[in-house]
N, C-alpha and C positions, 0 to 999 in steps of 0.2 A: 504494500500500500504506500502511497507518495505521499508525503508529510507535506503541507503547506503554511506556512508560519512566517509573518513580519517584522521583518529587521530593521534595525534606524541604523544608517551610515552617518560618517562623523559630521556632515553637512547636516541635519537634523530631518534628511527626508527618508519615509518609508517607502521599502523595497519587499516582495513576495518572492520568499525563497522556498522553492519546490525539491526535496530532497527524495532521490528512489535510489534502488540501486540495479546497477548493471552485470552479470555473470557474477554475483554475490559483492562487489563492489561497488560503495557511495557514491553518485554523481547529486549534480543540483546544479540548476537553471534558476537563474534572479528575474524576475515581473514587477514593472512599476504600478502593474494596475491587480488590485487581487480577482477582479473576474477572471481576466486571462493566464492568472497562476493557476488558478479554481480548474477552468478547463483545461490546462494541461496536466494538471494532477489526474483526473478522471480520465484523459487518455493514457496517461501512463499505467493509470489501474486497468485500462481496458487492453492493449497493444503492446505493454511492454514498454519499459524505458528507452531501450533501442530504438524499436520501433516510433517511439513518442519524439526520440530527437528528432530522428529524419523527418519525423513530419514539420517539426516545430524549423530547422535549416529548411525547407521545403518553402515555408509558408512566409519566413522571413525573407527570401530571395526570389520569391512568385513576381513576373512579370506585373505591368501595369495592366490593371483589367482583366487578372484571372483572379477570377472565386475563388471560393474554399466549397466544398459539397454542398457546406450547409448553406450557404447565401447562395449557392443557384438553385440550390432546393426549395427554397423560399420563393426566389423570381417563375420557377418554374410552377409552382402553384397558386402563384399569384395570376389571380383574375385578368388583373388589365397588364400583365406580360402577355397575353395571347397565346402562352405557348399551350396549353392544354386548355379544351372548350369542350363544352357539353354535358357539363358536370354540375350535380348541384352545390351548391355554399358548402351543403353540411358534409357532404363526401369530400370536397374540396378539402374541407376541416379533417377529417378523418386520416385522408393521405397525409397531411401533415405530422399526425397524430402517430400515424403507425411509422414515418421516417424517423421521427425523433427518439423514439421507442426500439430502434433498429441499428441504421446503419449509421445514421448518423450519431449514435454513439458511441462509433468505432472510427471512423472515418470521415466525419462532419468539419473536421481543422483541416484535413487534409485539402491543397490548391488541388482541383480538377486535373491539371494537367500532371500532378506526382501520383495518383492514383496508378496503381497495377497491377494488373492480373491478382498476381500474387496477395494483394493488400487485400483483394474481393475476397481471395479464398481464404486469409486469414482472418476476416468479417465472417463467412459464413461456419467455420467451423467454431466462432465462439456465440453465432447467434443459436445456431444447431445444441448447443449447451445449455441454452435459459432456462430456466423455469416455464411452464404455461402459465399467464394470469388468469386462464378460465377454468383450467383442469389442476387443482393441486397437488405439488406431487408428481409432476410427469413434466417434460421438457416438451417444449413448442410443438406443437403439431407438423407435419410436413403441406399439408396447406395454406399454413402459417406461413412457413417459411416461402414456400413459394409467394406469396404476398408478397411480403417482405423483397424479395428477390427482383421481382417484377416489379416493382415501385424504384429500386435503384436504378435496375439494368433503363429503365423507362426516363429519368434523369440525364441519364449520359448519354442515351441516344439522341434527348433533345440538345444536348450541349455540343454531339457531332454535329446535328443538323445545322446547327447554330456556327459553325466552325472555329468554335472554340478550342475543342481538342479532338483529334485525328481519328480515335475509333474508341467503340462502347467494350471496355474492359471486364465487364462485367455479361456479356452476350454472351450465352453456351457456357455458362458455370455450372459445373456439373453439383446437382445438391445429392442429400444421400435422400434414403426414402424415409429415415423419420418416423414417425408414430404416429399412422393414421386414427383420427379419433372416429371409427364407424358411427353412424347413426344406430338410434336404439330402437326395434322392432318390438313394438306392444304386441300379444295376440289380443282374440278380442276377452277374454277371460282377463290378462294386466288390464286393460283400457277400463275394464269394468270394475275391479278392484279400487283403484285409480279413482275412479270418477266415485265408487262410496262414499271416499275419505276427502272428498274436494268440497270446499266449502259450498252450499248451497247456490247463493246468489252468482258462483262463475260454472255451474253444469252445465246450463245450455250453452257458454261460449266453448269448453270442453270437448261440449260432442258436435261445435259447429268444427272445429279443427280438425277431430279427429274426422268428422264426416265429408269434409271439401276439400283438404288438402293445403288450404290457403295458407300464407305467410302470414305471419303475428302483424306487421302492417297494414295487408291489405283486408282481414278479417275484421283488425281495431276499426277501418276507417268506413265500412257498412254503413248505408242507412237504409234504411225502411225501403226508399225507393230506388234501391237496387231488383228486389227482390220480384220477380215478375209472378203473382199467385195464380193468375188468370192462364194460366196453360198447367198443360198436366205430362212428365210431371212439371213441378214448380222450378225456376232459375234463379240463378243469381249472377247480375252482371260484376266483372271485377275489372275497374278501370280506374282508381284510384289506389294509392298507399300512402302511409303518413312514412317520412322525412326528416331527417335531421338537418336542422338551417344550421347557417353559419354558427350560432348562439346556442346550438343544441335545442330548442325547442321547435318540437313537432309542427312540421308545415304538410300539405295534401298534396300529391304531385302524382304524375304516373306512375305505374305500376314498376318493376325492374327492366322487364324490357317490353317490344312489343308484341311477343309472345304471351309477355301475363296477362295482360287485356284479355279475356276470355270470357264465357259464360259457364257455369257451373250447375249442372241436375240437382236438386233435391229430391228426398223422398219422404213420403205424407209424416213419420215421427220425428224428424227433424224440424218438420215446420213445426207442428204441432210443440213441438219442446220451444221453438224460440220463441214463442207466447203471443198475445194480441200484439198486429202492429200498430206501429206509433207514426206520428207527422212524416211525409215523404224525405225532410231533411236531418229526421234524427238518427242518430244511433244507434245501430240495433245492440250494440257491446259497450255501451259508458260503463265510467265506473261506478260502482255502486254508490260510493262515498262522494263523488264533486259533481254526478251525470257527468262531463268529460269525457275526453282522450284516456281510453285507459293507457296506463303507464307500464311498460314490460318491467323496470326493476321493481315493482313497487306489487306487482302482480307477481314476480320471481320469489322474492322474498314470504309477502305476507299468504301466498297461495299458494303456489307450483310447491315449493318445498316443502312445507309442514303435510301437505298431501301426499307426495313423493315419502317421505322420509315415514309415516303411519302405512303405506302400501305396502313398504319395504321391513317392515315391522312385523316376526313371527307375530308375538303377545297382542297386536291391534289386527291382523288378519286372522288368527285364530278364533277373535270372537265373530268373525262374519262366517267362518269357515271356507279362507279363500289361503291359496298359497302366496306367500309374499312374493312380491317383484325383485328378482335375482341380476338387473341391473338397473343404475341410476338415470333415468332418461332425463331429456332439456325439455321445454314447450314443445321446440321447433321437431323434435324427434314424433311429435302428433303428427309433423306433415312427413314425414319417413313411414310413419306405421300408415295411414293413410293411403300410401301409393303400395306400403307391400302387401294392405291386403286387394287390393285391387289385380294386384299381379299374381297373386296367390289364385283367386277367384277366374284367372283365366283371360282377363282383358286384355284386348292388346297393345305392345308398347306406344304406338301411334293414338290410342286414344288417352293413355297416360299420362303421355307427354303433353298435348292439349289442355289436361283435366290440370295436371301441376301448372303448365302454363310457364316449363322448360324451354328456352331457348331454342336449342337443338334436340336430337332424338342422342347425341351419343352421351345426354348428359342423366338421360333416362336409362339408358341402357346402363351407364357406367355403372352407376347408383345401384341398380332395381334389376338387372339383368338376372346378377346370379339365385333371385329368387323364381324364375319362371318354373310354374309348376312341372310342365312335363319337359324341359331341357336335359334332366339325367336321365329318364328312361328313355326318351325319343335319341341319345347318345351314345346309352348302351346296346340299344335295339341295334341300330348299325352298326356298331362293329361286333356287336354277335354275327348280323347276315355276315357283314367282311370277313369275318376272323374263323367262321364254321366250317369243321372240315379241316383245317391246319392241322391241331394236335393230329389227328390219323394220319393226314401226310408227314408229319415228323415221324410217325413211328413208321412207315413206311420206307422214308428215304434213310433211316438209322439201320434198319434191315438189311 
Protein backbone atom coordinates (compact mmCIF):
# COMPACT_ATOMS: atom_id res chain seq x y z
CA UNK A 1 0.00 0.00 0.00
CA UNK A 2 1.54 3.60 -0.90
CA UNK A 3 1.72 5.83 2.08
CA UNK A 4 0.69 9.58 1.39
CA UNK A 5 1.68 12.18 3.97
CA UNK A 6 2.61 16.04 3.93
CA UNK A 7 5.92 17.48 4.28
CA UNK A 8 6.96 21.20 4.89
CA UNK A 9 10.23 22.06 3.08
CA UNK A 10 12.43 24.62 4.74
CA UNK A 11 10.73 27.59 2.53
CA UNK A 12 7.50 26.85 4.73
CA UNK A 13 5.55 25.34 1.62
CA UNK A 14 3.75 21.90 1.74
CA UNK A 15 4.65 19.02 -0.42
CA UNK A 16 2.74 15.39 -0.81
CA UNK A 17 5.10 12.75 -0.48
CA UNK A 18 3.97 9.33 -1.88
CA UNK A 19 6.03 6.51 -0.44
CA UNK A 20 5.77 2.53 -2.06
CA UNK A 21 8.05 0.25 -2.74
CA UNK A 22 9.68 -1.28 -5.71
CA UNK A 23 11.01 -5.35 -5.96
CA UNK A 24 10.99 -4.98 -1.92
CA UNK A 25 12.79 -1.52 -2.04
CA UNK A 26 11.56 2.20 -0.82
CA UNK A 27 10.91 4.76 -3.77
CA UNK A 28 8.78 8.06 -3.40
CA UNK A 29 7.48 10.66 -5.61
CA UNK A 30 6.87 14.48 -4.12
CA UNK A 31 3.09 16.34 -5.35
CA UNK A 32 2.56 19.86 -4.78
CA UNK A 33 -1.03 19.31 -4.86
CA UNK A 34 -2.47 16.22 -2.47
CA UNK A 35 -5.24 15.35 -5.11
CA UNK A 36 -2.62 14.22 -7.59
CA UNK A 37 -0.59 12.42 -4.73
CA UNK A 38 -4.00 10.81 -3.61
CA UNK A 39 -4.30 9.54 -7.39
CA UNK A 40 -1.13 8.34 -7.61
CA UNK A 41 -1.04 6.52 -4.47
CA UNK A 42 -4.35 4.56 -5.79
CA UNK A 43 -2.49 3.77 -8.88
CA UNK A 44 0.33 2.52 -7.23
CA UNK A 45 -2.13 0.38 -5.17
CA UNK A 46 -3.67 -0.80 -8.35
CA UNK A 47 -0.51 -1.23 -11.06
CA UNK A 48 2.38 -1.59 -9.00
CA UNK A 49 4.82 1.19 -8.36
CA UNK A 50 6.78 0.25 -11.45
CA UNK A 51 4.16 0.38 -13.34
CA UNK A 52 2.79 3.76 -11.54
CA UNK A 53 6.08 5.44 -12.40
CA UNK A 54 5.90 4.85 -16.00
CA UNK A 55 2.62 6.11 -16.04
CA UNK A 56 3.36 9.13 -13.85
CA UNK A 57 7.11 9.93 -16.61
CA UNK A 58 4.23 9.20 -19.36
CA UNK A 59 1.92 11.77 -18.26
CA UNK A 60 4.52 14.32 -17.27
CA UNK A 61 6.02 14.21 -20.85
CA UNK A 62 2.59 13.71 -22.98
CA UNK A 63 2.40 15.97 -25.90
CA UNK A 64 0.29 19.14 -26.10
CA UNK A 65 -3.38 17.99 -26.54
CA UNK A 66 -3.04 14.30 -25.48
CA UNK A 67 -5.56 13.15 -22.75
CA UNK A 68 -5.19 10.91 -20.07
CA UNK A 69 -8.03 7.93 -20.57
CA UNK A 70 -9.90 9.43 -18.17
CA UNK A 71 -10.41 13.02 -19.79
CA UNK A 72 -11.27 11.49 -23.13
CA UNK A 73 -13.44 9.29 -21.33
CA UNK A 74 -15.32 12.03 -20.08
CA UNK A 75 -15.29 14.19 -23.69
CA UNK A 76 -16.37 10.89 -25.09
CA UNK A 77 -19.54 10.62 -23.02
CA UNK A 78 -20.14 13.87 -23.03
CA UNK A 79 -23.33 14.86 -24.94
CA UNK A 80 -22.28 17.99 -26.81
CA UNK A 81 -18.74 16.19 -27.99
CA UNK A 82 -20.91 14.36 -30.56
CA UNK A 83 -18.81 11.41 -30.29
CA UNK A 84 -21.59 8.84 -29.07
CA UNK A 85 -25.40 9.70 -29.97
CA UNK A 86 -28.45 7.93 -29.33
CA UNK A 87 -28.38 7.24 -25.85
CA UNK A 88 -30.26 8.40 -23.01
CA UNK A 89 -28.83 10.93 -20.17
CA UNK A 90 -29.40 8.17 -17.72
CA UNK A 91 -27.38 5.39 -19.66
CA UNK A 92 -25.01 8.14 -20.61
CA UNK A 93 -24.71 8.26 -16.72
CA UNK A 94 -24.23 4.67 -16.28
CA UNK A 95 -21.22 4.23 -18.92
CA UNK A 96 -19.68 6.76 -16.98
CA UNK A 97 -20.41 4.96 -13.88
CA UNK A 98 -19.21 1.44 -14.89
CA UNK A 99 -15.70 3.35 -16.52
CA UNK A 100 -14.97 4.70 -13.37
CA UNK A 101 -15.63 1.45 -11.48
CA UNK A 102 -13.21 -0.30 -14.18
CA UNK A 103 -10.60 0.68 -16.18
CA UNK A 104 -10.39 3.79 -15.38
CA UNK A 105 -9.12 2.74 -12.01
CA UNK A 106 -6.23 1.11 -13.47
CA UNK A 107 -5.58 3.11 -16.23
CA UNK A 108 -7.55 6.53 -16.19
CA UNK A 109 -3.79 8.65 -15.50
CA UNK A 110 -2.43 6.92 -18.16
CA UNK A 111 -1.88 9.65 -21.76
CA UNK A 112 -3.92 7.67 -24.47
CA UNK A 113 -1.09 7.58 -26.45
CA UNK A 114 1.32 5.34 -23.55
CA UNK A 115 -1.50 2.90 -23.29
CA UNK A 116 -0.43 -0.89 -24.56
CA UNK A 117 -1.52 -3.82 -25.26
CA UNK A 118 0.15 -5.17 -22.43
CA UNK A 119 -1.23 -2.26 -19.81
CA UNK A 120 -5.13 -3.66 -21.34
CA UNK A 121 -4.18 -7.09 -20.30
CA UNK A 122 -2.78 -6.15 -17.09
CA UNK A 123 -6.24 -4.05 -16.57
CA UNK A 124 -8.08 -7.15 -17.23
CA UNK A 125 -6.41 -9.72 -15.28
CA UNK A 126 -6.80 -7.50 -12.14
CA UNK A 127 -10.60 -6.59 -13.07
CA UNK A 128 -11.13 -10.53 -13.72
CA UNK A 129 -10.06 -10.56 -9.70
CA UNK A 130 -12.80 -8.03 -8.09
CA UNK A 131 -15.34 -8.84 -6.13
CA UNK A 132 -19.08 -8.82 -7.72
CA UNK A 133 -21.02 -5.91 -6.03
CA UNK A 134 -24.22 -7.93 -6.98
CA UNK A 135 -23.33 -11.41 -6.12
CA UNK A 136 -21.29 -11.63 -2.66
CA UNK A 137 -18.69 -13.67 -2.55
CA UNK A 138 -17.92 -14.54 -6.15
CA UNK A 139 -15.67 -12.26 -8.59
CA UNK A 140 -17.31 -10.28 -11.43
CA UNK A 141 -19.33 -12.05 -13.73
CA UNK A 142 -17.81 -12.73 -17.34
CA UNK A 143 -20.73 -10.50 -18.77
CA UNK A 144 -19.46 -8.05 -16.59
CA UNK A 145 -16.49 -8.14 -17.78
CA UNK A 146 -17.35 -8.16 -21.14
CA UNK A 147 -19.13 -4.71 -20.23
CA UNK A 148 -16.55 -3.43 -18.93
CA UNK A 149 -14.34 -4.45 -21.94
CA UNK A 150 -16.46 -3.14 -24.49
CA UNK A 151 -16.90 0.21 -22.82
CA UNK A 152 -12.84 0.79 -23.14
CA UNK A 153 -12.18 -1.02 -26.35
CA UNK A 154 -15.24 1.57 -27.42
CA UNK A 155 -13.14 4.74 -26.18
CA UNK A 156 -10.19 4.01 -28.04
CA UNK A 157 -11.64 3.29 -31.04
CA UNK A 158 -13.38 6.66 -30.83
CA UNK A 159 -9.88 8.30 -30.08
CA UNK A 160 -8.47 6.27 -33.50
CA UNK A 161 -11.26 7.76 -35.40
CA UNK A 162 -10.50 10.99 -33.98
CA UNK A 163 -6.70 10.58 -34.88
CA UNK A 164 -5.54 10.92 -31.86
CA UNK A 165 -3.75 7.75 -31.44
CA UNK A 166 -2.89 5.03 -34.24
CA UNK A 167 -4.85 1.90 -33.35
CA UNK A 168 -7.48 0.52 -30.55
CA UNK A 169 -5.06 -1.57 -28.07
CA UNK A 170 -7.59 -2.87 -26.43
CA UNK A 171 -9.42 -4.67 -29.81
CA UNK A 172 -9.31 -8.78 -29.67
CA UNK A 173 -8.34 -8.91 -25.84
CA UNK A 174 -8.78 -12.02 -25.29
CA UNK A 175 -10.90 -12.39 -21.73
CA UNK A 176 -11.10 -15.67 -19.97
CA UNK A 177 -14.61 -17.09 -19.57
CA UNK A 178 -15.29 -16.14 -15.81
CA UNK A 179 -18.21 -17.10 -13.96
CA UNK A 180 -21.25 -17.19 -15.67
CA UNK A 181 -24.19 -16.13 -13.33
CA UNK A 182 -27.03 -18.53 -15.01
CA UNK A 183 -30.46 -17.35 -14.75
CA UNK A 184 -32.73 -19.09 -12.09
CA UNK A 185 -35.59 -21.43 -13.56
CA UNK A 186 -38.68 -21.41 -11.13
CA UNK A 187 -40.96 -24.66 -11.84
CA UNK A 188 -44.33 -23.81 -11.53
CA UNK A 189 -44.49 -25.69 -7.88
CA UNK A 190 -41.08 -22.78 -6.73
CA UNK A 191 -43.22 -19.93 -8.43
CA UNK A 192 -46.19 -21.15 -6.22
CA UNK A 193 -44.25 -21.53 -3.08
CA UNK A 194 -42.81 -18.20 -3.83
CA UNK A 195 -45.83 -16.36 -4.50
CA UNK A 196 -47.56 -17.92 -0.68
CA UNK A 197 -44.82 -16.02 1.13
CA UNK A 198 -45.08 -12.74 -1.03
CA UNK A 199 -46.61 -10.01 0.51
CA UNK A 200 -50.37 -9.71 -0.40
CA UNK A 201 -50.63 -6.32 -2.14
CA UNK A 202 -47.49 -7.36 -4.96
CA UNK A 203 -49.24 -11.14 -6.08
CA UNK A 204 -50.96 -9.93 -8.90
CA UNK A 205 -47.79 -7.90 -10.02
CA UNK A 206 -45.95 -11.49 -9.37
CA UNK A 207 -47.92 -13.46 -11.57
CA UNK A 208 -48.17 -10.51 -14.13
CA UNK A 209 -44.16 -11.34 -14.42
CA UNK A 210 -44.12 -14.47 -14.17
CA UNK A 211 -47.10 -14.79 -16.80
CA UNK A 212 -45.63 -12.15 -19.69
CA UNK A 213 -42.21 -12.31 -19.43
CA UNK A 214 -41.89 -8.47 -19.34
CA UNK A 215 -38.99 -6.43 -17.89
CA UNK A 216 -39.31 -4.84 -14.21
CA UNK A 217 -39.43 -1.51 -16.59
CA UNK A 218 -41.74 -2.20 -18.93
CA UNK A 219 -44.25 -4.17 -16.45
CA UNK A 220 -43.75 -0.86 -13.79
CA UNK A 221 -44.66 1.45 -16.57
CA UNK A 222 -48.42 -0.30 -17.59
CA UNK A 223 -51.51 1.44 -17.54
CA UNK A 224 -54.82 0.49 -17.71
CA UNK A 225 -54.92 1.56 -21.29
CA UNK A 226 -52.44 -0.66 -22.52
CA UNK A 227 -54.48 -3.45 -21.89
CA UNK A 228 -56.92 -4.33 -24.94
CA UNK A 229 -60.14 -6.59 -22.97
CA UNK A 230 -62.32 -6.28 -25.93
CA UNK A 231 -60.61 -9.29 -27.86
CA UNK A 232 -60.30 -12.75 -26.74
CA UNK A 233 -57.81 -13.73 -25.72
CA UNK A 234 -57.20 -10.38 -23.90
CA UNK A 235 -53.50 -8.18 -24.94
CA UNK A 236 -51.31 -6.05 -23.77
CA UNK A 237 -49.42 -3.55 -25.70
CA UNK A 238 -45.77 -2.91 -24.47
CA UNK A 239 -44.35 0.36 -25.98
CA UNK A 240 -43.06 2.18 -23.18
CA UNK A 241 -40.39 1.49 -20.07
CA UNK A 242 -39.21 3.78 -17.21
CA UNK A 243 -35.56 5.02 -17.54
CA UNK A 244 -32.93 6.34 -15.67
CA UNK A 245 -32.40 10.33 -16.47
CA UNK A 246 -29.24 11.88 -16.03
CA UNK A 247 -30.28 12.52 -12.06
CA UNK A 248 -31.39 8.92 -11.71
CA UNK A 249 -34.86 9.59 -11.42
CA UNK A 250 -37.21 7.57 -13.41
CA UNK A 251 -38.36 9.03 -16.84
CA UNK A 252 -40.81 6.85 -19.62
CA UNK A 253 -39.09 6.22 -22.95
CA UNK A 254 -39.16 3.27 -25.38
CA UNK A 255 -38.93 0.15 -24.77
CA UNK A 256 -34.83 -1.56 -25.16
CA UNK A 257 -35.09 -1.82 -28.48
CA UNK A 258 -37.47 -2.20 -31.32
CA UNK A 259 -38.19 -5.50 -31.00
CA UNK A 260 -39.63 -4.89 -27.23
CA UNK A 261 -42.51 -2.82 -28.65
CA UNK A 262 -44.65 -5.81 -28.81
CA UNK A 263 -48.12 -7.19 -27.84
CA UNK A 264 -48.43 -9.66 -25.33
CA UNK A 265 -51.75 -12.65 -24.95
CA UNK A 266 -53.31 -12.87 -21.69
CA UNK A 267 -55.26 -15.50 -20.35
CA UNK A 268 -58.81 -15.03 -18.50
CA UNK A 269 -56.96 -15.78 -14.50
CA UNK A 270 -54.55 -13.21 -15.19
CA UNK A 271 -57.00 -10.77 -15.98
CA UNK A 272 -59.00 -11.68 -13.41
CA UNK A 273 -56.17 -11.60 -10.69
CA UNK A 274 -55.12 -7.90 -11.97
CA UNK A 275 -58.53 -6.61 -10.55
CA UNK A 276 -61.06 -3.97 -11.71
CA UNK A 277 -59.48 -1.43 -14.03
CA UNK A 278 -58.79 1.96 -13.37
CA UNK A 279 -58.49 5.45 -15.50
CA UNK A 280 -56.81 4.64 -19.01
CA UNK A 281 -53.73 6.75 -17.62
CA UNK A 282 -53.09 4.89 -14.43
CA UNK A 283 -51.01 2.30 -13.23
CA UNK A 284 -51.92 -0.87 -13.20
CA UNK A 285 -48.51 -1.76 -10.74
CA UNK A 286 -48.06 1.75 -8.35
CA UNK A 287 -46.97 1.33 -5.32
CA UNK A 288 -49.00 0.59 -2.78
CA UNK A 289 -47.43 3.03 -0.32
CA UNK A 290 -47.11 6.65 -2.62
CA UNK A 291 -49.62 5.13 -5.95
CA UNK A 292 -46.34 5.99 -7.93
CA UNK A 293 -43.40 4.54 -10.00
CA UNK A 294 -42.81 1.58 -8.15
CA UNK A 295 -39.23 1.54 -7.08
CA UNK A 296 -37.09 -1.98 -7.82
CA UNK A 297 -34.75 -1.34 -4.78
CA UNK A 298 -37.38 -0.50 -2.49
CA UNK A 299 -39.43 -3.58 -3.98
CA UNK A 300 -35.97 -5.61 -3.63
CA UNK A 301 -35.50 -5.06 -0.32
CA UNK A 302 -38.94 -4.77 1.53
CA UNK A 303 -40.60 -7.61 -0.89
CA UNK A 304 -38.54 -9.81 -3.20
CA UNK A 305 -36.30 -10.81 -0.32
CA UNK A 306 -38.07 -11.46 2.87
CA UNK A 307 -40.31 -13.79 0.37
CA UNK A 308 -37.35 -15.21 -1.26
CA UNK A 309 -35.44 -15.87 2.00
CA UNK A 310 -39.29 -17.60 3.89
CA UNK A 311 -39.56 -19.87 0.33
CA UNK A 312 -36.08 -20.99 0.93
CA UNK A 313 -36.85 -21.79 4.59
CA UNK A 314 -37.35 -25.72 5.54
CA UNK A 315 -39.39 -24.55 9.04
CA UNK A 316 -41.75 -21.78 6.87
CA UNK A 317 -42.30 -24.35 3.99
CA UNK A 318 -42.80 -27.08 6.08
CA UNK A 319 -45.96 -25.41 7.58
CA UNK A 320 -47.41 -25.19 3.97
CA UNK A 321 -46.05 -28.51 3.15
CA UNK A 322 -44.07 -27.33 0.19
CA UNK A 323 -40.24 -28.14 -0.57
CA UNK A 324 -38.15 -25.12 -0.14
CA UNK A 325 -36.50 -23.25 -3.10
CA UNK A 326 -32.95 -24.92 -3.43
CA UNK A 327 -31.70 -21.75 -5.32
CA UNK A 328 -31.74 -17.81 -4.76
CA UNK A 329 -33.58 -16.25 -7.67
CA UNK A 330 -33.52 -12.05 -8.70
CA UNK A 331 -37.03 -10.50 -9.97
CA UNK A 332 -35.68 -10.44 -13.24
CA UNK A 333 -35.08 -14.57 -13.16
CA UNK A 334 -39.52 -14.30 -13.30
CA UNK A 335 -38.63 -13.30 -16.96
CA UNK A 336 -36.10 -16.41 -17.25
CA UNK A 337 -38.72 -18.87 -15.79
CA UNK A 338 -41.38 -17.37 -17.89
CA UNK A 339 -39.76 -18.06 -21.39
CA UNK A 340 -38.43 -21.65 -19.84
CA UNK A 341 -41.72 -22.77 -19.28
CA UNK A 342 -42.90 -21.72 -22.40
CA UNK A 343 -40.06 -23.71 -24.10
CA UNK A 344 -40.79 -26.58 -21.98
CA UNK A 345 -44.44 -26.54 -23.01
CA UNK A 346 -43.37 -26.84 -26.74
CA UNK A 347 -43.45 -23.29 -28.31
CA UNK A 348 -41.43 -22.31 -30.78
CA UNK A 349 -38.40 -20.30 -30.52
CA UNK A 350 -39.71 -17.63 -33.05
CA UNK A 351 -42.79 -17.14 -31.08
CA UNK A 352 -40.59 -16.76 -27.85
CA UNK A 353 -38.45 -14.53 -29.14
CA UNK A 354 -41.44 -12.03 -30.04
CA UNK A 355 -43.38 -12.85 -26.75
CA UNK A 356 -39.77 -11.73 -24.73
CA UNK A 357 -39.55 -9.14 -27.26
CA UNK A 358 -35.46 -10.23 -27.83
CA UNK A 359 -33.76 -8.41 -30.37
CA UNK A 360 -32.50 -11.23 -32.37
CA UNK A 361 -33.55 -15.14 -32.30
CA UNK A 362 -29.74 -16.03 -31.32
CA UNK A 363 -30.32 -14.39 -28.03
CA UNK A 364 -33.38 -16.66 -27.53
CA UNK A 365 -31.66 -19.49 -28.49
CA UNK A 366 -28.42 -18.77 -26.43
CA UNK A 367 -30.52 -18.27 -23.40
CA UNK A 368 -33.59 -20.82 -23.75
CA UNK A 369 -32.19 -23.25 -26.38
CA UNK A 370 -30.73 -25.88 -24.01
CA UNK A 371 -34.10 -26.35 -22.58
CA UNK A 372 -36.01 -27.48 -25.78
CA UNK A 373 -38.04 -30.34 -24.64
CA UNK A 374 -37.53 -32.90 -27.35
CA UNK A 375 -33.79 -31.67 -28.51
CA UNK A 376 -32.13 -34.85 -26.58
CA UNK A 377 -34.23 -37.50 -27.60
CA UNK A 378 -34.83 -36.09 -31.27
CA UNK A 379 -30.43 -36.25 -30.94
CA UNK A 380 -30.30 -39.44 -29.74
CA UNK A 381 -32.85 -40.93 -32.07
CA UNK A 382 -30.30 -40.07 -34.95
CA UNK A 383 -27.43 -41.27 -34.00
CA UNK A 384 -29.04 -44.47 -32.84
CA UNK A 385 -30.56 -44.80 -36.85
CA UNK A 386 -26.58 -43.53 -37.67
CA UNK A 387 -24.74 -45.41 -35.39
CA UNK A 388 -27.10 -49.10 -35.67
CA UNK A 389 -25.56 -51.96 -36.83
CA UNK A 390 -21.72 -50.79 -36.15
CA UNK A 391 -21.10 -52.72 -32.90
CA UNK A 392 -21.91 -56.12 -35.21
CA UNK A 393 -19.79 -54.62 -37.94
CA UNK A 394 -16.96 -54.22 -35.37
CA UNK A 395 -17.36 -57.71 -34.22
CA UNK A 396 -17.38 -58.76 -37.63
CA UNK A 397 -14.25 -56.82 -39.12
CA UNK A 398 -12.27 -58.10 -35.43
CA UNK A 399 -13.13 -61.79 -36.88
Amino acid sequence: MASVTPRRNRSGTVIWRVQFRIDGKMSQESFEEEKAAREFGRLVDNVGGDAARKVLVARQSKGEGMPTLREYTEKYLDPESGLITGIEPGTRAGYMSNAERSFLQVLGDYPLSAITKADVGKWVAWQESQDSTINKGKTISAKTMKNYHSGLSAVLKSAVEEGIIPNNVAFRTRLSKGIKHEGVFLSRTDFATLLHFTDDRYKRFLLFLAGTGCRWGEATAVTWGDINFDVQPPTIRIDKAWKKSATGAPVLKHPKSSRAVRTISLWDELVTALGEPGNSDELVFPSPESGTHLWPGTFRSRVWLPAVAKAMDEEECATIGAKPLTKRPTVHDLRHTHASWLVASGAPLPFVQARMGHESITTTIGVYGHLLPDAHIQMADMMSQTMSGVLPLQGELEA
